[in-house]
C-alpha positions as CSV (number, residue, x, y, z in Angstrom):
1,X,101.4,68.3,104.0
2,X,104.0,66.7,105.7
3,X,107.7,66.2,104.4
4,X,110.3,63.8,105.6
5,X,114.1,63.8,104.6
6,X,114.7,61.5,102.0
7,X,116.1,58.3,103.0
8,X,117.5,56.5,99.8
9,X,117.5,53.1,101.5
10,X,119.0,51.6,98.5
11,X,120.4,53.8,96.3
12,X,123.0,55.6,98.6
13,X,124.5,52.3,100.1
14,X,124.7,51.3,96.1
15,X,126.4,54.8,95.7
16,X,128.8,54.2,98.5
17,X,129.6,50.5,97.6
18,X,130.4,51.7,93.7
19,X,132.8,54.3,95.2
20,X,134.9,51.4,96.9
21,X,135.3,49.4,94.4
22,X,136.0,52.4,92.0
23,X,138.7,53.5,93.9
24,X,140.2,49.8,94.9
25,X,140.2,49.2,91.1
26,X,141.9,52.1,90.4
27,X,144.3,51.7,93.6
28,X,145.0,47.8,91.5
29,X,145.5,49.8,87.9
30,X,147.6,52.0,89.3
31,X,149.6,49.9,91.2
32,X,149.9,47.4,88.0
33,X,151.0,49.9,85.6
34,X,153.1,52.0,87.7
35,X,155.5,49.3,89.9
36,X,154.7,46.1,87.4
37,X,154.8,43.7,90.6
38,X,155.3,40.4,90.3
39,X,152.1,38.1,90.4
40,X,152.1,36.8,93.6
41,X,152.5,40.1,94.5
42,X,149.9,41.7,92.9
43,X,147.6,38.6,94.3
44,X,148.5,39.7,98.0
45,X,147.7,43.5,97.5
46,X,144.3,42.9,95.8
47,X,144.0,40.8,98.7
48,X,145.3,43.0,101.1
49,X,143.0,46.2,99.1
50,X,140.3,43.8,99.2
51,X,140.3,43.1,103.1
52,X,140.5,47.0,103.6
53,X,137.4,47.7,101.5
54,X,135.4,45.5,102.9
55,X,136.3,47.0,106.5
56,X,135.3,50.1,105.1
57,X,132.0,49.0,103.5
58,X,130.6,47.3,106.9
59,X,131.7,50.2,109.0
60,X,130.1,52.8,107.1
61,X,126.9,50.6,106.2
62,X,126.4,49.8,109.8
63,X,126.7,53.1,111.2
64,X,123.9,53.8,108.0
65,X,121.6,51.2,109.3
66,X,121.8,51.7,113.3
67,X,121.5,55.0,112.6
68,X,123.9,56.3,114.8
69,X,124.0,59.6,113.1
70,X,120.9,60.8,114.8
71,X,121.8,59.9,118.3
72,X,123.7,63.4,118.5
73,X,121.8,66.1,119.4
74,X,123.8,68.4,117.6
75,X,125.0,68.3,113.9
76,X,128.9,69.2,114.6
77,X,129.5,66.4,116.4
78,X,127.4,64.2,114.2
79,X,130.1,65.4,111.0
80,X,132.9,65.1,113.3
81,X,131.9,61.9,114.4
82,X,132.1,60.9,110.5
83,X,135.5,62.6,110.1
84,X,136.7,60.8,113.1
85,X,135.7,57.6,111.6
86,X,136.7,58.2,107.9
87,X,140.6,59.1,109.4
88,X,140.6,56.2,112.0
89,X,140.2,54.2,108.7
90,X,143.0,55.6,107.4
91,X,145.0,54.9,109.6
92,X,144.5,51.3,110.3
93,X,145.0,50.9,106.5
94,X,148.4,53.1,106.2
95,X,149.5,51.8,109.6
96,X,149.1,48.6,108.1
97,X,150.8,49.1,104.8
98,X,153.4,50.5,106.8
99,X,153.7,47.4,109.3
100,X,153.7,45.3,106.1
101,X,156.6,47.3,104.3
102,X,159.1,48.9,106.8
103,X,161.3,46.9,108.6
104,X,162.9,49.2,110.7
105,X,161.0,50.2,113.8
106,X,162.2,53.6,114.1
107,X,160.4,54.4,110.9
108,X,157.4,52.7,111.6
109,X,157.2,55.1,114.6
110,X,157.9,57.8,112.4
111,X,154.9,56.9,110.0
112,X,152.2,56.1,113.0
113,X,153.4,59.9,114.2
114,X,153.2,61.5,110.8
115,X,149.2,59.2,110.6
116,X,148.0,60.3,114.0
117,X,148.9,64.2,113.1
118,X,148.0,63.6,110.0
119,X,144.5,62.8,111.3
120,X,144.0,65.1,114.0
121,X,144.4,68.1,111.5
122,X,141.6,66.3,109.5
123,X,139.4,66.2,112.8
124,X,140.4,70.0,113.9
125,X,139.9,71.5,110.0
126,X,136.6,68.9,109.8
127,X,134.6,70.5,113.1
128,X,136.2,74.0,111.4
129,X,134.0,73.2,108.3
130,X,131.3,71.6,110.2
131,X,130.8,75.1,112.3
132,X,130.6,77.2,109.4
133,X,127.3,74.8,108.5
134,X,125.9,74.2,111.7
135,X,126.3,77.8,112.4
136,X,123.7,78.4,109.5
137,X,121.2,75.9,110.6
138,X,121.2,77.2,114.2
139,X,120.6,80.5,112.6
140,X,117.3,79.0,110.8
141,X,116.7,77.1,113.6
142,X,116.2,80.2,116.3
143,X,114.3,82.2,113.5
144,X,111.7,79.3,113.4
145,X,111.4,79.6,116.9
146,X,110.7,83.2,116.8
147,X,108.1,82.4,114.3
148,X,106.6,80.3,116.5
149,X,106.6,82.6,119.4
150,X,104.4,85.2,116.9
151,X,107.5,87.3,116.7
152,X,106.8,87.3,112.3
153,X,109.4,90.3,111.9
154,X,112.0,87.2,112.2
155,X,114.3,87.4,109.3
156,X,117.2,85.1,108.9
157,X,120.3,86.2,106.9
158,X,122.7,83.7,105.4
159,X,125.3,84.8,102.8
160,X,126.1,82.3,99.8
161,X,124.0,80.6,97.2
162,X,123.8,76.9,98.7
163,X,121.2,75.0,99.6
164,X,120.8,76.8,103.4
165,X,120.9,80.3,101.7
166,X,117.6,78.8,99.5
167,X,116.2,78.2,102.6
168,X,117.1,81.3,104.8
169,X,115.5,83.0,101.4
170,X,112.4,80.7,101.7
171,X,112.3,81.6,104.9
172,X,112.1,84.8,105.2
173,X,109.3,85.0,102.3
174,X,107.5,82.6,104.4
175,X,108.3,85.0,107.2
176,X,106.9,87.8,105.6
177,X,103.9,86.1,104.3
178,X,102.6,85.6,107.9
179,X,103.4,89.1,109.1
180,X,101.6,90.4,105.9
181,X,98.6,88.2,107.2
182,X,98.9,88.8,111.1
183,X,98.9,92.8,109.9
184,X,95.6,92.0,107.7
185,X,94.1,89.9,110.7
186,X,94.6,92.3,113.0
187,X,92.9,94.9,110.7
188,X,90.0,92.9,110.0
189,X,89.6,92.5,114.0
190,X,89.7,96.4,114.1
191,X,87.4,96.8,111.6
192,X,85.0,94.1,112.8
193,X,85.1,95.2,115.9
194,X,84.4,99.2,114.7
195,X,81.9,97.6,112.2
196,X,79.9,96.6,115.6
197,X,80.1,99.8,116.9
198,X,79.7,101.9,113.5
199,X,76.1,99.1,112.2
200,X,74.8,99.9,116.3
201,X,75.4,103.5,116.3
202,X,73.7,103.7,112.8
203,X,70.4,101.4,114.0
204,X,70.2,102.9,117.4
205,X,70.0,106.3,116.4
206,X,67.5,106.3,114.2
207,X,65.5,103.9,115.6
208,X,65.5,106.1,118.7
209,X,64.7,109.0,116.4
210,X,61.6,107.3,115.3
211,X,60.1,105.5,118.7
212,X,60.9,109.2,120.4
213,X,58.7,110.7,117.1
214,X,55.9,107.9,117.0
215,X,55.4,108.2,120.7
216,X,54.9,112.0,120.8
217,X,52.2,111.1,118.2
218,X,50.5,108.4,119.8
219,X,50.3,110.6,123.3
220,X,49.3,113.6,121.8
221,X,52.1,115.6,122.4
222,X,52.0,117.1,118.7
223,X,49.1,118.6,118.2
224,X,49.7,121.2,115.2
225,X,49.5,119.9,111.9
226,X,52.7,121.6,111.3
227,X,55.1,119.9,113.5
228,X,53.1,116.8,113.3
229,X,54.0,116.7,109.7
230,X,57.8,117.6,110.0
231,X,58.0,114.5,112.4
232,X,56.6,112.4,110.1
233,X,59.3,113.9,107.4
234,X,61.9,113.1,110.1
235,X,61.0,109.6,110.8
236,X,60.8,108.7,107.0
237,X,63.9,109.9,106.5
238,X,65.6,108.0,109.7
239,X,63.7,105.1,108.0
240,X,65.2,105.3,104.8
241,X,68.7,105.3,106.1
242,X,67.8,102.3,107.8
243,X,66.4,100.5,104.9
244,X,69.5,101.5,102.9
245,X,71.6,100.6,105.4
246,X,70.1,97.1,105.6
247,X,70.1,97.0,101.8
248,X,74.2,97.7,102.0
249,X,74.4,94.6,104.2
250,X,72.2,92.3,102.4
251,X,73.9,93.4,98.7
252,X,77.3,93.0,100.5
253,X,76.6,89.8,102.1
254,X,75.2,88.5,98.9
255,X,78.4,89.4,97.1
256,X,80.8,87.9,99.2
257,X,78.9,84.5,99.4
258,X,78.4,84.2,95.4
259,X,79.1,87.0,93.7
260,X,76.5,89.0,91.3
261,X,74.1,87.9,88.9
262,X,74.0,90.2,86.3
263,X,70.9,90.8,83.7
264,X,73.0,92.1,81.0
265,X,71.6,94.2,78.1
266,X,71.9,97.0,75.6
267,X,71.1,100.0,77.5
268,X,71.2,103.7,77.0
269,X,73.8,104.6,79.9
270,X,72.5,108.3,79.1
271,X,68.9,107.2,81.0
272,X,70.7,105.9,83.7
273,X,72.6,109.1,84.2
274,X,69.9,111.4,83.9
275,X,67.3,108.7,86.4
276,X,70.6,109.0,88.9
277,X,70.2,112.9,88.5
278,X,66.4,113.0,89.2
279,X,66.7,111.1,91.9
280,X,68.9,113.2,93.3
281,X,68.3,116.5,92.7
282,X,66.2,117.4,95.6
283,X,68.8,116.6,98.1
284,X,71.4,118.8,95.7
285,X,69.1,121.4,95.3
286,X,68.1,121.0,99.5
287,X,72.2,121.4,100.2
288,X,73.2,124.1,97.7
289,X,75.0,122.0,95.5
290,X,75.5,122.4,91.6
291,X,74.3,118.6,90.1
292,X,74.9,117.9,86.4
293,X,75.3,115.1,83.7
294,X,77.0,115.3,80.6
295,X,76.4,112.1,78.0
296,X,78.5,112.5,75.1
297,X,77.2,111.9,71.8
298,X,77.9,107.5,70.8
299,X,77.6,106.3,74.0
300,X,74.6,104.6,74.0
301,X,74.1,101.2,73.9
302,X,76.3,99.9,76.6
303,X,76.1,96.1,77.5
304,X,75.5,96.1,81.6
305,X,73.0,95.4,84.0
306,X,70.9,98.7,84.4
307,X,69.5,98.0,87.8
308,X,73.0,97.5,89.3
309,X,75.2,100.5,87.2
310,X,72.4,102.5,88.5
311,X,73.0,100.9,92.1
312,X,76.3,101.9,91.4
313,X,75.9,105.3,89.8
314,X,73.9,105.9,92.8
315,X,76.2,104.9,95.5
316,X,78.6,107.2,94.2
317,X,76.5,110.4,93.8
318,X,75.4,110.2,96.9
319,X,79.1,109.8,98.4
320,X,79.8,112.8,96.4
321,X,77.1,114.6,98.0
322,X,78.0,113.7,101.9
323,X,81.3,115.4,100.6
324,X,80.9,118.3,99.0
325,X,80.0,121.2,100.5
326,X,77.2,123.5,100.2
327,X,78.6,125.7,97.0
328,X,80.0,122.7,95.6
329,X,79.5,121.0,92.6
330,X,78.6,117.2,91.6
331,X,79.4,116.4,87.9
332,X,79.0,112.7,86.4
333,X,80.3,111.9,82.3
334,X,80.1,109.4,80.1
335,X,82.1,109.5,76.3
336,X,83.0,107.1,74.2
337,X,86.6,105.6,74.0
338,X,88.4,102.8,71.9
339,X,87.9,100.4,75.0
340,X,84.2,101.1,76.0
341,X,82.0,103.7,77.9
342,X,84.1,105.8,80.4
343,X,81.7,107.1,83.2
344,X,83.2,109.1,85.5
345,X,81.4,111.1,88.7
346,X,83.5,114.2,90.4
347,X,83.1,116.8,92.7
348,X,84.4,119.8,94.4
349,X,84.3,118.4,97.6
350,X,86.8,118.2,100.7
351,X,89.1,115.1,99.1
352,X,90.6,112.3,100.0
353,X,93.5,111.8,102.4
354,X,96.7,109.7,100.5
355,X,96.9,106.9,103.9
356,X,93.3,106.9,103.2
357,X,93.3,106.3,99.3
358,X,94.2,103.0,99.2
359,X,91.7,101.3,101.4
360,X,88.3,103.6,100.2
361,X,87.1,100.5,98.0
362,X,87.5,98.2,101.4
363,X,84.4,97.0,103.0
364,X,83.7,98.9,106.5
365,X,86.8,101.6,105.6
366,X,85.9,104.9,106.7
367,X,88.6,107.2,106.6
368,X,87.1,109.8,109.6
369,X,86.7,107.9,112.5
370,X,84.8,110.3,113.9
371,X,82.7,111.0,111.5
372,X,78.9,111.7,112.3
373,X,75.9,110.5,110.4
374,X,75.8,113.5,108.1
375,X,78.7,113.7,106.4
376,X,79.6,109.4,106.4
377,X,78.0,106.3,105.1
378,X,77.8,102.7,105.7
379,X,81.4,101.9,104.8
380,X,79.8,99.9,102.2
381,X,79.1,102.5,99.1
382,X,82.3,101.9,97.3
383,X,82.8,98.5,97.9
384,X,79.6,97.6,96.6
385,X,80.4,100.2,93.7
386,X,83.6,98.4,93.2
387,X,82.1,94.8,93.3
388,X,79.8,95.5,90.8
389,X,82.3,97.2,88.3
390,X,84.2,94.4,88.8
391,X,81.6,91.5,88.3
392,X,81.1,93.7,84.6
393,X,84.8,93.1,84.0
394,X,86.2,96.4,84.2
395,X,88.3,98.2,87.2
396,X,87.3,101.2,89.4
397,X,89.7,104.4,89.4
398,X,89.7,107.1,92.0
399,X,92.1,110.4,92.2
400,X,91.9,112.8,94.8
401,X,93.7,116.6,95.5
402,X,92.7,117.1,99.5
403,X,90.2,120.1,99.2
404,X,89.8,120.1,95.9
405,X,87.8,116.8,95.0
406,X,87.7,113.4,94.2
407,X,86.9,111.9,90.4
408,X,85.8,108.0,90.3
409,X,86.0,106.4,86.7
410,X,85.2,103.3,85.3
411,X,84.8,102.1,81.6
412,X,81.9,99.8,80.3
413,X,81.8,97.6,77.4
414,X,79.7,99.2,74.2
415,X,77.7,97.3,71.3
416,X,78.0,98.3,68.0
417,X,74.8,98.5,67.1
418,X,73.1,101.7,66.4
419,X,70.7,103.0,69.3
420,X,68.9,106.0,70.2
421,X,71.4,107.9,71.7
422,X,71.1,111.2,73.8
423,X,73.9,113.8,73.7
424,X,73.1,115.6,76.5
425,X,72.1,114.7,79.7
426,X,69.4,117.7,81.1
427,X,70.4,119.4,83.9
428,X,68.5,118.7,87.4
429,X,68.5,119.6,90.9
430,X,70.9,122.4,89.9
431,X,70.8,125.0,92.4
432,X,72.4,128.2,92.3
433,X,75.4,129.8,94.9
């Protein structure tokens, strides 16, 4: 959008030429009431009054028209320039009076003295006045610059509450808008640029894992059942990670170009607890980790998609998992509340740094750069956890003590009607310490 100052080609000459007249008539009402002049009298200062606005009126409409006002290349003189015009007026029109009415040359001279002083202090205190503006505008004018120079930590300060102090204020919110945005761009370039590094690190490996594997096979390195059978564990495991890791970019993709389609039902969020736990229990059981579910009595049904809550449920167990130590315990609730189905998933695990809290929900964020394989993810579990929360129309909740654990909650929307419900969720995959 582009924005031009407003040139009121017909309404501000129309303003100017109503001010003349206004004051000329009052100049004649004055005059009449106040000295009752004769008639002829009158006659020759209407005339006289008449003459002088008229002057006045082509001056300052010409110098409207030509445009001379823009010619300056700086503001002072351009308002000094009008104050220089507005007191030579004057004084052609007092001079003139003054011609017309004393006699005496002495004070005539006196009057043209007392006119041209007169007008230079209006000049002197009108460039005064004009500095205090222009002062402002250069102010805005260098800040704009800096903007433009990508220096977005420009701030302008202007005291008052006119129209320049709106628009240091305007300003400076615009200014902060595009630092807020170069700060986000410049973490986005970060994080593309680690995402690179992080999706290649996480395809290369494993993919080198399982051509090193496969190879031994096909040569005949391997020839006891034994380790032939552990490499085949190994490579189905490094295969896994990569289908899960192409699933996290395909979901995530889909998400960001059109959102989720959800198949939404009454389902029995118990099930979907205890599947999440059976699933998962091995790899508890497999890192000496305590993994339980607790579904209170009422919650069932729940109105959600079941494949993507247990997408969900799923992403965030298994982030529990990669940080909780061997010891540990996993726990994941659901019970009833006056706004839905509150599911929550804890653990006993290492925590969450606070710089690190509010970014865990971003996609990519990983909070240990260094992290290795084992103990971090995708950078794509909680955002995809998040988005689909979200695309149910309820918000995600995470609290975190360092080294004591991190608790993820949510709340889903619950039907009324009566379902099979199951109280308690079985235990599975719990190992003991």
């Amino acid at each position: 959008m582009t924005i031009y100052p407003t040139r009121q080609q017909l309404t501000l000459p129309l303003r100017f030429l109503g001010g003349v007249l206004a004051t000329m008539a009052l100049a004649l009402l004055i005059f009449w009431t106040r000295m009752q002049p004769p008639l002829e009298e009158f006659r020759a200062m209407t005339l006289f009054l008449g003459v002088t606005a008229a002057v006045s009126i082509v001056a300052g409409f010409f110098a409207y028209r030509v445009g001379w006002i823009s010619w300056s290349s700086r503001l002072s003189w351009t308002l000094v320039s009008s104050y220089i015009l507005s007191s030579l007026l004057t004084f052609l029109n007092v001079w003139w009076t003054a011609r017309l009415m004393f006699i005496n040359q002495h004070d005539l001279t006196l009057a043209v003295i007392l006119l041209l002083f007169a007008a230079g202090i209006a000049v002197a205190l009108g460039y005064f006045l004009s500095a205090a503006v222009t002062d402002k505008i250069t102010a805005l004018s260098r800040g704009a610059a800096a903007v433009a120079r990508g220096e977005f930590s420009t701030r302008v300060i202007i005291a008052g509450r006119d129209e320049l102090s709106q628009l240091a204020a305007a300003f400076n919110s615009m200014a902060a808008q595009l630092e807020e945005a170069e700060r986000r761009k410049r973490e986005l370039d970060m994080l593309r640029r680690d995402l690179v590094a992080w999706v290649g690190h996480d395809l290369r490996t494993p993919l080198a894992s399982v051509r090193a594997m496969v190879e031994a096979l096909a040569d005949g390195v391997v020839e006891d059942a034994e380790t032939a059978t552990r490499y085949l564990r190994t490579a189905k495991r490094d295969i896994d990670a990569l289908s899960a890791l192409i699933d996290d970019l395909f979901d995530m993709a889909q998400m960001d170009a059109g959102g989720l389609r959800l198949d939404r039902r009454q389902n029995a969020i118990s099930d979907l607890i205890s599947d999440t736990l059976e699933s998962f229990g091995k790899q508890a059981a497999d890192r000496g980790i305590s993994l339980t579910g607790l579904a209170a009595p009422g919650v069932d049904p729940v109105n959600c998609d079941a494949r993507q809550i247990s997408r969900a449920l799923s992403n965030l167990v298994s982030n529990a998992l990669r940080h909780t130590p061997a010891g540990g315990a996993v726990q994941v609730h659901a019970y009833p509340t006056r706004e839905g189905v509150v599911v929550e998933v804890s653990d006993t695990g290492e925590g969450i740094r606070a710089e690190d809290m509010p970014h865990i929900f971003e996609q990519f964020y990983r909070g240990e750069k260094s992290r290795s394989r084992a103990t971090g993810g995708s950078g794509l579990g909680l955002a995809i956890v998040q988005a689909i929360v979200e695309a149910h129309g309820a918000r995600i909740h995470a609290a975190s003590n360092l080294g004591s654990g991190t608790r993820f909650t949510f709340v889903l929307p619950q039907q009324p009607e009566p379902y099979a419900s199951h109280p308690l969720v079985r235990r599975r995959g719990q190992s003991s310490v």
